[in-house]
PDBQT receptor file of N, H, CA, C and O in Angstrom, charges set to zero:
ATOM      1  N   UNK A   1       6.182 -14.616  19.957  1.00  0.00    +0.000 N 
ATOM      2  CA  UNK A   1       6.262 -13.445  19.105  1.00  0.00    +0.000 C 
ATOM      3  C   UNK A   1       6.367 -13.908  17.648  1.00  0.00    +0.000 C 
ATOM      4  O   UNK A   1       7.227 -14.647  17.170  1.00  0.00    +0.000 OA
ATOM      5  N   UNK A   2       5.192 -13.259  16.957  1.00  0.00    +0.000 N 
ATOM      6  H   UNK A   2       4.493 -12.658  17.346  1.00  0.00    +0.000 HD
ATOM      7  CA  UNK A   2       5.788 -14.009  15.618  1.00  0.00    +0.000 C 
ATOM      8  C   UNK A   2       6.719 -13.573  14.787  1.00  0.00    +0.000 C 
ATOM      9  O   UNK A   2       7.022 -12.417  15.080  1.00  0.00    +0.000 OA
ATOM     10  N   UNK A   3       7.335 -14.001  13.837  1.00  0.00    +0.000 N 
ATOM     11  H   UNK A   3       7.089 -14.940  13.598  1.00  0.00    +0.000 HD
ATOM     12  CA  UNK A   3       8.425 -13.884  12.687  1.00  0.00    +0.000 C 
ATOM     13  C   UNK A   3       8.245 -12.646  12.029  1.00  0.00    +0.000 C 
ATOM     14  O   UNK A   3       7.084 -12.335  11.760  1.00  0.00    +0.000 OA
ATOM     15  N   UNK A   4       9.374 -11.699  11.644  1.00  0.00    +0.000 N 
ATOM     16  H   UNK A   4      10.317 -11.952  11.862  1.00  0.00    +0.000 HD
ATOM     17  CA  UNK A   4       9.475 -10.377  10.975  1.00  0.00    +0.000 C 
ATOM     18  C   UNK A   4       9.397 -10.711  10.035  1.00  0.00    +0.000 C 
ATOM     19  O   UNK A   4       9.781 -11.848   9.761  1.00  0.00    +0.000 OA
ATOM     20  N   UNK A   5       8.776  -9.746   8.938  1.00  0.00    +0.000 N 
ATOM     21  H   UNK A   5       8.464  -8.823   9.161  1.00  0.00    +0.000 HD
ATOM     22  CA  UNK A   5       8.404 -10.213   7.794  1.00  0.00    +0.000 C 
ATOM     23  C   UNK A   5       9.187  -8.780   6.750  1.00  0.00    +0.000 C 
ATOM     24  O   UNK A   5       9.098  -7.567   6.939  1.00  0.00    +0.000 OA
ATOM     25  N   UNK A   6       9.834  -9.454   5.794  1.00  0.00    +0.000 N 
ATOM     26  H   UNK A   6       9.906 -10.440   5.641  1.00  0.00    +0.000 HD
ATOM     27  CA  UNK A   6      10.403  -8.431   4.996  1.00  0.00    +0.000 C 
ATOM     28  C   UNK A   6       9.057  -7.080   4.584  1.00  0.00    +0.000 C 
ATOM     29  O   UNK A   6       8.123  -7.104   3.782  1.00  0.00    +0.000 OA
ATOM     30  N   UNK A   7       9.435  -6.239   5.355  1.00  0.00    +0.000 N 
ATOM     31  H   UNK A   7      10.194  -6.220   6.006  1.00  0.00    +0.000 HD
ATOM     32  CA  UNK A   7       8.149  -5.307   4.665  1.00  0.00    +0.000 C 
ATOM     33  C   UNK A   7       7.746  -5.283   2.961  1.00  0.00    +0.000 C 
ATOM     34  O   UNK A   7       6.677  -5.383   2.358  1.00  0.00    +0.000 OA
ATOM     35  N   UNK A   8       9.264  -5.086   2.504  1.00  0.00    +0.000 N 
ATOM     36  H   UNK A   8      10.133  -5.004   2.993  1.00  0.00    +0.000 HD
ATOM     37  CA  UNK A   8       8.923  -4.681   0.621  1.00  0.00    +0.000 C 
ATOM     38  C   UNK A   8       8.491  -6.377   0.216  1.00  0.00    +0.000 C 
ATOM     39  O   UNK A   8       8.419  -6.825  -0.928  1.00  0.00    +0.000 OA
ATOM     40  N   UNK A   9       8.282  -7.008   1.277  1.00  0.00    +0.000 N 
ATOM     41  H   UNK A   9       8.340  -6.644   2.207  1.00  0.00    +0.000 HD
ATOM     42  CA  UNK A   9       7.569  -8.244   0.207  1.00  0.00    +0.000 C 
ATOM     43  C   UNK A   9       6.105  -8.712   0.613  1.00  0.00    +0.000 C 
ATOM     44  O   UNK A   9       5.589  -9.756   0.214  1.00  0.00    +0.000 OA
ATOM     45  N   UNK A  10       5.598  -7.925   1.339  1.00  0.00    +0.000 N 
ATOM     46  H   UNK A  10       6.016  -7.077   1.663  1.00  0.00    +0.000 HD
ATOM     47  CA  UNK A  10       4.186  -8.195   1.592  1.00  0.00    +0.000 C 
ATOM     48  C   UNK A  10       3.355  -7.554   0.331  1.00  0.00    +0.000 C 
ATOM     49  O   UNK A  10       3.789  -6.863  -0.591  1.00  0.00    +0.000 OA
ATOM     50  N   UNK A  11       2.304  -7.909   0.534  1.00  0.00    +0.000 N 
ATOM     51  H   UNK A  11       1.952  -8.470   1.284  1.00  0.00    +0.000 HD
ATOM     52  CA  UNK A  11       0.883  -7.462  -0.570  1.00  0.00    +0.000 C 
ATOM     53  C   UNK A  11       1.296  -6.156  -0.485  1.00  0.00    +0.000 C 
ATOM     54  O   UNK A  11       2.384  -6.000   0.070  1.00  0.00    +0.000 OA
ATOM     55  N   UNK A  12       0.446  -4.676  -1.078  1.00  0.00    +0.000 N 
ATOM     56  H   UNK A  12      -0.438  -4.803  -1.528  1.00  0.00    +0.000 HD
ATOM     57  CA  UNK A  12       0.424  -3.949  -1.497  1.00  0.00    +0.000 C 
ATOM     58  C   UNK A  12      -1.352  -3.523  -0.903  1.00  0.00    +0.000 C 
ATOM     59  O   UNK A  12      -1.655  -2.357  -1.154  1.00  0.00    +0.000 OA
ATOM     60  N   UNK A  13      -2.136  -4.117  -0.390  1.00  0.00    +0.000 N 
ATOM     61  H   UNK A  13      -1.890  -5.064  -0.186  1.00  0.00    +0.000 HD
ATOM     62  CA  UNK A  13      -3.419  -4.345  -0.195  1.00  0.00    +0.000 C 
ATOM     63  C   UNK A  13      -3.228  -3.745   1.215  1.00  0.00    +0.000 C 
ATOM     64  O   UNK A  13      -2.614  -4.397   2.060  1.00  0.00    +0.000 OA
ATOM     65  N   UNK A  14      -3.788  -2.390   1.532  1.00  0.00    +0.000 N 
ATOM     66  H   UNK A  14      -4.287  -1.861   0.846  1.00  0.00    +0.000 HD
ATOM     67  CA  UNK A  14      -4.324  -1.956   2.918  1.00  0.00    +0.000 C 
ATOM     68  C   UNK A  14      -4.392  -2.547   3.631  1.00  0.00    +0.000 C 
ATOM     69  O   UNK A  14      -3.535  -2.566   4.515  1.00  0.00    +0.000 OA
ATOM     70  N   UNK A  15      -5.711  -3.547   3.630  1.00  0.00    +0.000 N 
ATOM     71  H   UNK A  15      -6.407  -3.532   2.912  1.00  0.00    +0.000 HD
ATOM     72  CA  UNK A  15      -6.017  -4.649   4.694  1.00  0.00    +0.000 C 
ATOM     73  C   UNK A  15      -5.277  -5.472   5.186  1.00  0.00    +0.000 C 
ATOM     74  O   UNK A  15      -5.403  -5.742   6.381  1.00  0.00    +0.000 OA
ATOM     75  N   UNK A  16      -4.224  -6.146   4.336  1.00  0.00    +0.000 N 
ATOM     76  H   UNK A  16      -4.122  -5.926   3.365  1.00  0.00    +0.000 HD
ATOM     77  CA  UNK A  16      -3.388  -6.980   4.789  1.00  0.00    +0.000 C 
ATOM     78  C   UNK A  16      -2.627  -6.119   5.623  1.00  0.00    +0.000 C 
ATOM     79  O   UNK A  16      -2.728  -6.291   6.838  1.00  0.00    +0.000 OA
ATOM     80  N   UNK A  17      -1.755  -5.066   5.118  1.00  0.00    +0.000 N 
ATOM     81  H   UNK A  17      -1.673  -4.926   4.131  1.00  0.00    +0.000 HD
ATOM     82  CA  UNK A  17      -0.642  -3.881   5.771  1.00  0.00    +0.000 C 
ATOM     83  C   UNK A  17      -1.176  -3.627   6.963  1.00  0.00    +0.000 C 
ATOM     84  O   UNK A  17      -0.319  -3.745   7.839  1.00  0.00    +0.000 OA
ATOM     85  N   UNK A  18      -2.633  -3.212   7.535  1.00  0.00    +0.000 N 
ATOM     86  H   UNK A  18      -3.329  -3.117   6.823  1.00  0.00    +0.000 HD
ATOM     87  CA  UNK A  18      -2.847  -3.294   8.486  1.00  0.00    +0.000 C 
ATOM     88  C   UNK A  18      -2.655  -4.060   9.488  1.00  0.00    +0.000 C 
ATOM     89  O   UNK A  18      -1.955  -3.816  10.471  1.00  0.00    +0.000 OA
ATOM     90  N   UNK A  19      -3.576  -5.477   9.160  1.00  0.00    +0.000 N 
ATOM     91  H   UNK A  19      -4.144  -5.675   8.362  1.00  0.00    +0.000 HD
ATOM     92  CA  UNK A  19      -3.211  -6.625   9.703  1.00  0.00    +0.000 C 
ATOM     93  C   UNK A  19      -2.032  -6.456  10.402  1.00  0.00    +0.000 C 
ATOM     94  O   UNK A  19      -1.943  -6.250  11.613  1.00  0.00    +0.000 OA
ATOM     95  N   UNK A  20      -0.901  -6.572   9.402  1.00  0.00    +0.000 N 
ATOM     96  H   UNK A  20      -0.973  -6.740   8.419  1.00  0.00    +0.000 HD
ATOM     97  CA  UNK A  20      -0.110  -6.700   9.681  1.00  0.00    +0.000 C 
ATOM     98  C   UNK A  20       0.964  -5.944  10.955  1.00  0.00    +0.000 C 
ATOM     99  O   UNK A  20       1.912  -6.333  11.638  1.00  0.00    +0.000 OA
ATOM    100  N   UNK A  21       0.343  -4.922  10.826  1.00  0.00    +0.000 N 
ATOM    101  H   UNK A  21      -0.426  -4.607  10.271  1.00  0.00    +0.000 HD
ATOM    102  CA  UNK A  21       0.779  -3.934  11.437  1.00  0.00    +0.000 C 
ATOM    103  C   UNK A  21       0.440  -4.131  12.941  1.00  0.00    +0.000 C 
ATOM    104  O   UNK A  21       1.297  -3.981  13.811  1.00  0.00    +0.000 OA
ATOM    105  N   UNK A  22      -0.668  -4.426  13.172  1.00  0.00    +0.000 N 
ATOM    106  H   UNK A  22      -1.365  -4.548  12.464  1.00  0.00    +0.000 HD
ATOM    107  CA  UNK A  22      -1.894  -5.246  14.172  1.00  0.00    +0.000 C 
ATOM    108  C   UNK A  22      -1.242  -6.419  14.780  1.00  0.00    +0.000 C 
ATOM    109  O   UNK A  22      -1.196  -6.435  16.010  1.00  0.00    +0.000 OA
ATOM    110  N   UNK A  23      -0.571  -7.710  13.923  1.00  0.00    +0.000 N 
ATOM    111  H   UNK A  23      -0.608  -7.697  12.924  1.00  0.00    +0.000 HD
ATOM    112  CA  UNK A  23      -0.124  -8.622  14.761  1.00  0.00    +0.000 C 
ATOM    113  C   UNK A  23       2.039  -8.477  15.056  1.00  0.00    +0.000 C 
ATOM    114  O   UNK A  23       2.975  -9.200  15.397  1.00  0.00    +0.000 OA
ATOM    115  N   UNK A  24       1.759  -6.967  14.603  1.00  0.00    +0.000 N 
ATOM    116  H   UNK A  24       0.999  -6.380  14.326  1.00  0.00    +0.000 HD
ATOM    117  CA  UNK A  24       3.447  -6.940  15.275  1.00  0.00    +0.000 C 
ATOM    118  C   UNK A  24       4.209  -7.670  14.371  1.00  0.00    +0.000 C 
ATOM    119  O   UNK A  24       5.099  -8.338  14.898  1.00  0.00    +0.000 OA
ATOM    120  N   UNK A  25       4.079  -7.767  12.624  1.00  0.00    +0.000 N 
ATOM    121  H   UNK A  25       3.357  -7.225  12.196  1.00  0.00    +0.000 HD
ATOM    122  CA  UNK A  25       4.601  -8.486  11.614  1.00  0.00    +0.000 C 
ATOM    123  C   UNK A  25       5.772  -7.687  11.225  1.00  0.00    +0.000 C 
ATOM    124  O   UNK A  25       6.940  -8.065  11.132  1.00  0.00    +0.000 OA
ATOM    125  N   UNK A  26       5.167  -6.273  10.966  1.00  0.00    +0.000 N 
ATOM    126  H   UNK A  26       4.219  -5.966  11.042  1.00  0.00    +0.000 HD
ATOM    127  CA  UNK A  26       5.696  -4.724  10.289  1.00  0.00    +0.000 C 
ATOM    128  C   UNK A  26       5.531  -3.649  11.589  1.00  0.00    +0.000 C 
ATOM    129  O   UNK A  26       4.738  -3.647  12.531  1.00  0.00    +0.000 OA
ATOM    130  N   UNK A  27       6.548  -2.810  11.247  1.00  0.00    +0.000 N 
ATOM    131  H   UNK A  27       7.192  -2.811  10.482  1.00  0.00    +0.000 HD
ATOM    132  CA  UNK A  27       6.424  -1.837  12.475  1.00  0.00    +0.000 C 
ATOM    133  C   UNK A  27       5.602  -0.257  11.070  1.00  0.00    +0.000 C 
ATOM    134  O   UNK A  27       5.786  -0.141   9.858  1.00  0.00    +0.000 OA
ATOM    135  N   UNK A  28       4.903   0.468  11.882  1.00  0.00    +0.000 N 
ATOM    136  H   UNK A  28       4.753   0.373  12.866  1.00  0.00    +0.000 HD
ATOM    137  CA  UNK A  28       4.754   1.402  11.342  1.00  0.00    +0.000 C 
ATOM    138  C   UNK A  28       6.096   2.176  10.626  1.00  0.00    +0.000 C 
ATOM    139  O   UNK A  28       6.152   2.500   9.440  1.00  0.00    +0.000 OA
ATOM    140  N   UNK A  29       7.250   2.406  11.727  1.00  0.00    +0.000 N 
ATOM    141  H   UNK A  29       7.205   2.142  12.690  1.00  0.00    +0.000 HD
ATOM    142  CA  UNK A  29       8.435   2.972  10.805  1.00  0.00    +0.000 C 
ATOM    143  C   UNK A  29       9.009   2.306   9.909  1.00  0.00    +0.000 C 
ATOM    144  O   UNK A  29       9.939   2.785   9.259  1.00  0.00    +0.000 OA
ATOM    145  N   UNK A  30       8.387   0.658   9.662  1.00  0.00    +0.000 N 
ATOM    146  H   UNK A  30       7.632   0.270  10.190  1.00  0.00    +0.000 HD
ATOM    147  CA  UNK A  30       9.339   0.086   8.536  1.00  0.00    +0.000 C 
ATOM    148  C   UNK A  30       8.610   0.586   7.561  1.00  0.00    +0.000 C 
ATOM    149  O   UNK A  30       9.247   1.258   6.750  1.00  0.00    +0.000 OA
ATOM    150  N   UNK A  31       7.101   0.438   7.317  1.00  0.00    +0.000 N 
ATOM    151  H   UNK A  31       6.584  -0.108   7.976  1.00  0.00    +0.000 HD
ATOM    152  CA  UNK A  31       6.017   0.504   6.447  1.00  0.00    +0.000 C 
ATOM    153  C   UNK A  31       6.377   1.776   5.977  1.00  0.00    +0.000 C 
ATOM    154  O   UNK A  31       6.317   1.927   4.756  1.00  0.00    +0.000 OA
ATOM    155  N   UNK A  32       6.835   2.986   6.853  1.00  0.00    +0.000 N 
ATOM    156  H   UNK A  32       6.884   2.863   7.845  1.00  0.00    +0.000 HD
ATOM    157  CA  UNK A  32       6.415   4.831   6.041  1.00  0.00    +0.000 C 
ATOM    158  C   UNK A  32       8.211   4.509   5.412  1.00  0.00    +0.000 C 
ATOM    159  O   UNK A  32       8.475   4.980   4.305  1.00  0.00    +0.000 OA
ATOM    160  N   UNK A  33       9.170   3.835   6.060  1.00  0.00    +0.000 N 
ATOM    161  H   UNK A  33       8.955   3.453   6.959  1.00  0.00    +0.000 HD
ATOM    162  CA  UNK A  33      10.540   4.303   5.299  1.00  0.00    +0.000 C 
ATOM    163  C   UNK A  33      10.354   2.990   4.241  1.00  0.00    +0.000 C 
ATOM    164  O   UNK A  33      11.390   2.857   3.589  1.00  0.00    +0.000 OA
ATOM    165  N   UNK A  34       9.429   2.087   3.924  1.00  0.00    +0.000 N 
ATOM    166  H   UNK A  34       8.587   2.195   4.454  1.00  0.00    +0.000 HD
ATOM    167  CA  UNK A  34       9.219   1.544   2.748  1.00  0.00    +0.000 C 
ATOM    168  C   UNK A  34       8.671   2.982   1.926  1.00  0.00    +0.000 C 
ATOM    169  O   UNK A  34       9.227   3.614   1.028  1.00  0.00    +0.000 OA
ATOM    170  N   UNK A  35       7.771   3.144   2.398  1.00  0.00    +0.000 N 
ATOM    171  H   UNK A  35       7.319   2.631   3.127  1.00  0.00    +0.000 HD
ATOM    172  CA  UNK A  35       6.932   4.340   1.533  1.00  0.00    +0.000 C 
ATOM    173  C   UNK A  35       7.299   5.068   0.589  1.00  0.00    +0.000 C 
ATOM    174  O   UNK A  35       6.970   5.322  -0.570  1.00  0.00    +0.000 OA
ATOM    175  N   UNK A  36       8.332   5.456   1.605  1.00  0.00    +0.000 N 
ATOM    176  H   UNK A  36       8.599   5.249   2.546  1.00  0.00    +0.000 HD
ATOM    177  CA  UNK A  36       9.161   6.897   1.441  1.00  0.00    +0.000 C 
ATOM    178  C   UNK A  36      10.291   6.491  -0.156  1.00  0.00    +0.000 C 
ATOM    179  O   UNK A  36      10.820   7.197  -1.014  1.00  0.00    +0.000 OA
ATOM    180  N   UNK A  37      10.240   5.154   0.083  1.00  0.00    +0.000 N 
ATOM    181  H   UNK A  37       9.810   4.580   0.781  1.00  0.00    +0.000 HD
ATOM    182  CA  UNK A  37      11.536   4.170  -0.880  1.00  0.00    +0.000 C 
ATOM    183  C   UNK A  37      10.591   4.866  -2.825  1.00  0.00    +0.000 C 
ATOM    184  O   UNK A  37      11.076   5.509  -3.755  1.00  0.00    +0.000 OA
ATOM    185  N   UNK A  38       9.158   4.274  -2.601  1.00  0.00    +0.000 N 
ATOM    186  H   UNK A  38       8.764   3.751  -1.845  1.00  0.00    +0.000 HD
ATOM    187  CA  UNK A  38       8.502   4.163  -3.876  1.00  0.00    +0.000 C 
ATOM    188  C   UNK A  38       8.694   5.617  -4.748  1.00  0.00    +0.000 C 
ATOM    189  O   UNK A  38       8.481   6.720  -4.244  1.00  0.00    +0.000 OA
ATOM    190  N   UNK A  39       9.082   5.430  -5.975  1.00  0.00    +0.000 N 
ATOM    191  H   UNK A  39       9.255   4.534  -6.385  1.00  0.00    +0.000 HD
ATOM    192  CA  UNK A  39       9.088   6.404  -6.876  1.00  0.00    +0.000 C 
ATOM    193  C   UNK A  39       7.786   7.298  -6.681  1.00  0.00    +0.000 C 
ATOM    194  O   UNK A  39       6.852   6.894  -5.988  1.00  0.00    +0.000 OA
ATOM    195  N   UNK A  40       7.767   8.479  -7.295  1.00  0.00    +0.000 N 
ATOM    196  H   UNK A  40       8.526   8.808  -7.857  1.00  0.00    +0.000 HD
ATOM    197  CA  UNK A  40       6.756   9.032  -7.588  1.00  0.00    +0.000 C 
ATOM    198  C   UNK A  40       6.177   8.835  -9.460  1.00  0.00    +0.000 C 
ATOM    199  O   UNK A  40       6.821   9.206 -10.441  1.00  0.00    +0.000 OA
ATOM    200  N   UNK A  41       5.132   8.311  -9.462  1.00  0.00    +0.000 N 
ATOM    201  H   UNK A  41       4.609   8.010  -8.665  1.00  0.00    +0.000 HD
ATOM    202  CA  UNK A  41       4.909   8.101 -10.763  1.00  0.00    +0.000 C 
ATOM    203  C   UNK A  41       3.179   8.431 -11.388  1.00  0.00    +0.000 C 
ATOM    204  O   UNK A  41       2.364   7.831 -12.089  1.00  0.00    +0.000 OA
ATOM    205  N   UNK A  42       3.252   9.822 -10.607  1.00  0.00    +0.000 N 
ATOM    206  H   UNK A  42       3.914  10.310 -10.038  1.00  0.00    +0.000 HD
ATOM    207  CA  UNK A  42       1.814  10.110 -10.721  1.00  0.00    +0.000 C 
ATOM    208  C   UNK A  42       1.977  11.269 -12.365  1.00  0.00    +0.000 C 
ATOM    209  O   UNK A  42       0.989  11.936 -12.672  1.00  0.00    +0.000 OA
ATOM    210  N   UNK A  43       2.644  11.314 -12.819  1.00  0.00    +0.000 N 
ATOM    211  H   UNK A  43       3.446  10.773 -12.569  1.00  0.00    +0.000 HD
ATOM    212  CA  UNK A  43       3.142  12.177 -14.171  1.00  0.00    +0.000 C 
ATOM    213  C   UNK A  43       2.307  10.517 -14.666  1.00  0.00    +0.000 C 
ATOM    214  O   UNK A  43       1.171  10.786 -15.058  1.00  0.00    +0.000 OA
ATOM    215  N   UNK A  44       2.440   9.773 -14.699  1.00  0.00    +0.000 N 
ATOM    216  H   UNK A  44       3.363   9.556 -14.381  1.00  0.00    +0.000 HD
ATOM    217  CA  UNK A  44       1.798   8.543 -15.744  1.00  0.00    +0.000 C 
ATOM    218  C   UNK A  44      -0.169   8.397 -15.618  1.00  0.00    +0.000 C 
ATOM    219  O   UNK A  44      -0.943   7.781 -16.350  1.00  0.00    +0.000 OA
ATOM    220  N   UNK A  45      -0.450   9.268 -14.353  1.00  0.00    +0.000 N 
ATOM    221  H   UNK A  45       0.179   9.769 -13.758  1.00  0.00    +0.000 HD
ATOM    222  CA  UNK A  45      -2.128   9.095 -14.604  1.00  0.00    +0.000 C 
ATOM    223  C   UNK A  45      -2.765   9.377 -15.296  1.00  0.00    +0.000 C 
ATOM    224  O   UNK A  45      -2.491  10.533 -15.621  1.00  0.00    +0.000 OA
ATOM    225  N   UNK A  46      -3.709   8.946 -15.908  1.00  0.00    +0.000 N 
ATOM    226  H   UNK A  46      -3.931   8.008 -15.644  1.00  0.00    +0.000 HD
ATOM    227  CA  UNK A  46      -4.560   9.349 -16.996  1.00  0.00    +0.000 C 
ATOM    228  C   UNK A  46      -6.015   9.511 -16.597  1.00  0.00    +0.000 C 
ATOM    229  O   UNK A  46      -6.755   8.675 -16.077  1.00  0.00    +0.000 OA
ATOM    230  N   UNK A  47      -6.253  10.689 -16.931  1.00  0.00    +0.000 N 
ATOM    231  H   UNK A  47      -5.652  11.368 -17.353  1.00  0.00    +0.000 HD
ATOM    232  CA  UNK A  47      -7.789  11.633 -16.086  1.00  0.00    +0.000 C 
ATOM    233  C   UNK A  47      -8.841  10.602 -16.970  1.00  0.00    +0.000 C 
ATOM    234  O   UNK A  47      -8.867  10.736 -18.193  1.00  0.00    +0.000 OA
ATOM    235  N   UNK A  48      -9.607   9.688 -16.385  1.00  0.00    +0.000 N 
ATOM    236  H   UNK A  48      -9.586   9.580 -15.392  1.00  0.00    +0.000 HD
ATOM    237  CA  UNK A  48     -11.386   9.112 -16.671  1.00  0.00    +0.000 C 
ATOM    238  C   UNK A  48     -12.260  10.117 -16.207  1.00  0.00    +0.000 C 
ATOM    239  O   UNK A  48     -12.258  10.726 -15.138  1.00  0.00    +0.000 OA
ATOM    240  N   UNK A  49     -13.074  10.196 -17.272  1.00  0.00    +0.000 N 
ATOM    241  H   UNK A  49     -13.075   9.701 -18.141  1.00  0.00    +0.000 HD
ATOM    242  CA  UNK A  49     -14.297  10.764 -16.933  1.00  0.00    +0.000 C 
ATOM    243  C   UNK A  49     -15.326   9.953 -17.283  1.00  0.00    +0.000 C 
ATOM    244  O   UNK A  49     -15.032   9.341 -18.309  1.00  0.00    +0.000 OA
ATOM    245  N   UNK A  50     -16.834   9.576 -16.712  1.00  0.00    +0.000 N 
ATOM    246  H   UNK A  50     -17.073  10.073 -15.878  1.00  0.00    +0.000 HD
ATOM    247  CA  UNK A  50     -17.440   8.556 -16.929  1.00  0.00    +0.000 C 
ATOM    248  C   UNK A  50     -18.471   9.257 -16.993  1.00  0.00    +0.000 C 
ATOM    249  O   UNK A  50     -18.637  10.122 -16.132  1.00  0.00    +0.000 OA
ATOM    250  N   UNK A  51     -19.530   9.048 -18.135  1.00  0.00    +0.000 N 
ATOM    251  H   UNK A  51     -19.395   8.346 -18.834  1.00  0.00    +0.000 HD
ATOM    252  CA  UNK A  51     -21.237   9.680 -18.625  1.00  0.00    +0.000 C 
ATOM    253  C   UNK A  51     -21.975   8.497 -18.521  1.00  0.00    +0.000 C 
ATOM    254  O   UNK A  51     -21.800   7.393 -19.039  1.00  0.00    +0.000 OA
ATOM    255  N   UNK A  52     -22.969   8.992 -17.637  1.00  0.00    +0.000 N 
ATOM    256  H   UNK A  52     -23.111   9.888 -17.217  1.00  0.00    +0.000 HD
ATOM    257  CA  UNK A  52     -24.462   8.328 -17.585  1.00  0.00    +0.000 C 
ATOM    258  C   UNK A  52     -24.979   8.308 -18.767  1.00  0.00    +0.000 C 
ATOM    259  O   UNK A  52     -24.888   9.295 -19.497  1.00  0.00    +0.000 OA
ATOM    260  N   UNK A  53     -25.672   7.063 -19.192  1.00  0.00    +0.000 N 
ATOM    261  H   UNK A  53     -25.746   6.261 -18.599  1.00  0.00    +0.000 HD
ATOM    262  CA  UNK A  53     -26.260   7.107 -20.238  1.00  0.00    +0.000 C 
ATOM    263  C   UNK A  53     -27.829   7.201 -19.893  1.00  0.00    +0.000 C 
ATOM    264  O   UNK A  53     -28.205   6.644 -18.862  1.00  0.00    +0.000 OA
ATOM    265  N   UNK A  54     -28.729   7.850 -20.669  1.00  0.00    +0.000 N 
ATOM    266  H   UNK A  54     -28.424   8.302 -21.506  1.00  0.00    +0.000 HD
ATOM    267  CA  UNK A  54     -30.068   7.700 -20.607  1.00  0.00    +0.000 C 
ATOM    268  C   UNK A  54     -30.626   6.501 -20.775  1.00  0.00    +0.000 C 
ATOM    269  O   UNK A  54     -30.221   5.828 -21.723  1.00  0.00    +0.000 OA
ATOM    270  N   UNK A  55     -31.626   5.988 -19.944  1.00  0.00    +0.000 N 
ATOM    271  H   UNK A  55     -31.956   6.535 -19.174  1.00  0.00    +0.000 HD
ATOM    272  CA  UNK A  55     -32.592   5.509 -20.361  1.00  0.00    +0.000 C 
ATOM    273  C   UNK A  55     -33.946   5.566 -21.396  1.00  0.00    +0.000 C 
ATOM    274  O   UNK A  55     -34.750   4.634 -21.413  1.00  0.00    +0.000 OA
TER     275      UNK A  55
């Protein structure tokens, strides 16, 4: 069985979290009550809008 891995210190990267999740590293309930831990800090987004330029 391999070694538990502190959830709040893995990547931040989907793919890995999966993985991880996959070889029994992280349990799904550690991963959502990490989740649940992160601030909300969507008051800081800033709206892009992007224009095609002509050829």
């Amino acid at each position: 069985m391999p070694n538990k891995v502190n959830v709040e210190s893995i990547s931040h990267d989907k793919r890995i979290i999966a993985r991880k999740i996959l070889q029994g590293e992280i349990s799904e309930k550690d991963l959502q009550a990490t989740l649940k831990k992160l601030p909300d800090v969507s008051e800081n987004a800033e709206e892009v809008t992007l224009e095609e330029k002509e050829k």
